[in-house]
N, C-alpha and C positions, 0 to 999 in steps of 0.2 A: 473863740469866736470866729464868726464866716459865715459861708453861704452855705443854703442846706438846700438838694433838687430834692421837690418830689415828682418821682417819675409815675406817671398814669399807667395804667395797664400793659405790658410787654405782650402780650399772648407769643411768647416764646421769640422777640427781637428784640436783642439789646446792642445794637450797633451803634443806634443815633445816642443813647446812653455812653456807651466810648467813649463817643466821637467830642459829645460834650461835656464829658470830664476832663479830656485831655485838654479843650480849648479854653477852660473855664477853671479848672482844679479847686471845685468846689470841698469844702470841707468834709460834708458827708452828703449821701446819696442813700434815699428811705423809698423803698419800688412799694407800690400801693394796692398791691395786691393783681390777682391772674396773671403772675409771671409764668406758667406753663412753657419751665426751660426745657430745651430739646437735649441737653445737659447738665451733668450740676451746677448747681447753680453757681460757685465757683470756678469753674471751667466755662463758662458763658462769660464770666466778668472777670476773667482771669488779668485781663490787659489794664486793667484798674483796680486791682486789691491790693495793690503801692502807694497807690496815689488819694486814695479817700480811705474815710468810714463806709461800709456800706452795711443799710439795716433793709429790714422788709416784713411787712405783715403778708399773712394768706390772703387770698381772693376765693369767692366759690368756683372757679375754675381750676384751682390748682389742689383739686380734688376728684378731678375728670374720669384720673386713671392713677394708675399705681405709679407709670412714670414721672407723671405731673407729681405729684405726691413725694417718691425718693428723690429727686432730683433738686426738692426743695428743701423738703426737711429733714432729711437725710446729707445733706449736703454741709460740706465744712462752714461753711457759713449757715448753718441751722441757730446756732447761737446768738444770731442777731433776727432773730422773730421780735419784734416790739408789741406782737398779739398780748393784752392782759396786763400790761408795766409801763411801768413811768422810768423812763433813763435819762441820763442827762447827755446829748450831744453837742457838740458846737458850741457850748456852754450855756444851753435851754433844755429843760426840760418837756421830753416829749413823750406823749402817753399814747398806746397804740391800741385801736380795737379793730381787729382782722374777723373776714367773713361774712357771712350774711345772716339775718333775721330768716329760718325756715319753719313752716306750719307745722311740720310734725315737733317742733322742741318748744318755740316758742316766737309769736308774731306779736310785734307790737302792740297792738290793739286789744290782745287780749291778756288772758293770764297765760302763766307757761304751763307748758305739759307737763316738763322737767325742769329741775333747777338746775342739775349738775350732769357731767356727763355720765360719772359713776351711777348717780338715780338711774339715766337713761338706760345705760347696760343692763342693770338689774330686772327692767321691765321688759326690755326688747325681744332676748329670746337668746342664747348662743349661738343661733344659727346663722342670726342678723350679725353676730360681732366678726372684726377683721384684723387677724393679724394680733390676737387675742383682747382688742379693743374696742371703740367703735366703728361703726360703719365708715368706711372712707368716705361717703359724703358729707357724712355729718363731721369729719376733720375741720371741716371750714364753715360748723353754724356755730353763731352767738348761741351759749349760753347765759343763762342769769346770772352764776353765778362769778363767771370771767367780768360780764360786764359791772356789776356791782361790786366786784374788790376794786375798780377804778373809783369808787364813790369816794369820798373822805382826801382822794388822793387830790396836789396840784400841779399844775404842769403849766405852758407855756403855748404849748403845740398839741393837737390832736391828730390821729394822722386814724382815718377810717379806712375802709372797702367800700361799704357802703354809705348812701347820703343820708346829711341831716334834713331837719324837715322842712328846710328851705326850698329842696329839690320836689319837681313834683310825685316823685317815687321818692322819697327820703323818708327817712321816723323821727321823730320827734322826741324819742328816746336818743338817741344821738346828739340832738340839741339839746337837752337837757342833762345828758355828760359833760360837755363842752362848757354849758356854763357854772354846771358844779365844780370841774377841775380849773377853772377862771374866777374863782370866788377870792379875793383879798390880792390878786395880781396887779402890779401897776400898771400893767398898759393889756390892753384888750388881745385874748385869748384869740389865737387863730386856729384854723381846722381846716385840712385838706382831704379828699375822699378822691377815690376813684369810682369805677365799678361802671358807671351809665356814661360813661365815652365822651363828657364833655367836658369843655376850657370854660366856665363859670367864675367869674367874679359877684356873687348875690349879696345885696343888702347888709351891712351892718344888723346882725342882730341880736337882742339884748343877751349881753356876755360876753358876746364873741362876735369872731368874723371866719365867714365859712368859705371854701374855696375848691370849684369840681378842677379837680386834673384830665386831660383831655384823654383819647386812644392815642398811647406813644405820645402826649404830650411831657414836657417837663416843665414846674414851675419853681422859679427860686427866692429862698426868702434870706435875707440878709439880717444876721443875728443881732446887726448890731444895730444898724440906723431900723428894724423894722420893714421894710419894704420888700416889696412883692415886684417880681419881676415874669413877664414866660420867654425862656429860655427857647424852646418848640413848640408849637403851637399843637395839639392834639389832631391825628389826622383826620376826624370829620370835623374840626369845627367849621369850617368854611359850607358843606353841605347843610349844617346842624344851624347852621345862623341864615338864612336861606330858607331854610323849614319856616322858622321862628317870624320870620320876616312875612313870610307869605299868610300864616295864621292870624298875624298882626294885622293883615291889608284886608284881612274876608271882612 
């Protein structure tokens, strides 16, 4: 048991990450995708691979290029992708869906193109595949069938890229994981996402409670008493609340 950060989007900075492990020595640390390390990603967090757990889903940035790409999942710490699984950290169970909903595979609203990614190669063409696989963008899209082996499954903690449909860009297939993997839990299912750059506290809602992590923000949840803390505050929330504020007053 302990604190568990999740850290908001990195686009290749992890200092204030250090800075707040060292000050805090939080239990484990779960990066929420577009970590686009400028090294592997073990050599970026090298100064804390002593001192925590550290996991991490994709982002669709950390499909950019090929560097984004080896540096991540190529990286010694490739093994802690939480993309598609339920593991147990800080002793909760956490289930992770990395990447994004994209039109050519499959967009919420509709049906999918593809279920799997093997379908998708089959159709695409070998000209389109990389590295005898798929396309490097599509590394980091939801498929069907990634997201539906989370079905059946429970867990404690959701940890997305993208938002659920609390968000005004979120899906609502998202929400409706969250409150499948929260079905017979005693105490209400939480969910963190990154991807759209904001520090969100949104509404209770039925199943769960949902939670945006900021740009380089980090937020902590304490495994035991439950509680939510932010650790950093994401660097636009202050401009992003501001926005919000002014749309509030037209």
């Amino acid at each position: 048991m302990g604190t568990i950060f999740f850290c908001g989007d990195p686009h290749g900075h992890f200092n204030h990450i250090i800075k707040a492990v060292r000050d805090h020595r939080p239990a484990a640390v779960i990066l929420l995708g577009d970590q686009q390390a400028l090294r592997s990603l073990e050599i970026e967090l090298v100064e804390i691979i002593s001192l925590t757990e550290i996991w991490w889903i994709p982002g669709n940035h950390d499909t950019d290029s090929e560097s984004d790409y080896d540096n991540l999942f190529h990286s010694k710490l490739s093994d802690r992708n939480l993309h598609s699984r339920v593991v147990e950290i800080a002793g909760i169970r956490i289930a992770g869906l990395g990447g994004v909903f994209r039109s050519k595979v499959w967009m919420p609203q509709d049906n999918p193109e593809f279920e799997s990614p093997a379908e998708y190669l089959k159709k695409c063409g070998k000209g389109n595949h990389w590295r005898g696989g798929l396309p490097l963008k599509h590394r980091s899209t939801i498929f069907p069938n990634e997201y539906f082996g989370l079905i059946g499954e429970r867990a404690d903690v959701l940890i997305t890229h993208d938002a659920p449909g609390a968000h005004p860009y979120g899906s609502d297939l998202i929400s409706d994981l969250a409150r499948n993997l929260g079905i017979g839990n005693q105490r209400l299912l939480k969910s963190f996402h990154g991807h759209q750059h904001d520090s969100l506290k949104y509404p209770a809602q039925e199943g769960f409670r949902p939670y945006g992590v900021g740009l380089r923000g980090i937020t902590s949840l304490d495994t035991e008493t439950w509680e939510i803390e932010i650790i950093r505050p994401g660097e636009q929330d202050a401009q992003r609340q501001q926005h919000r504020e002014k749309m509030v007053s037209k």
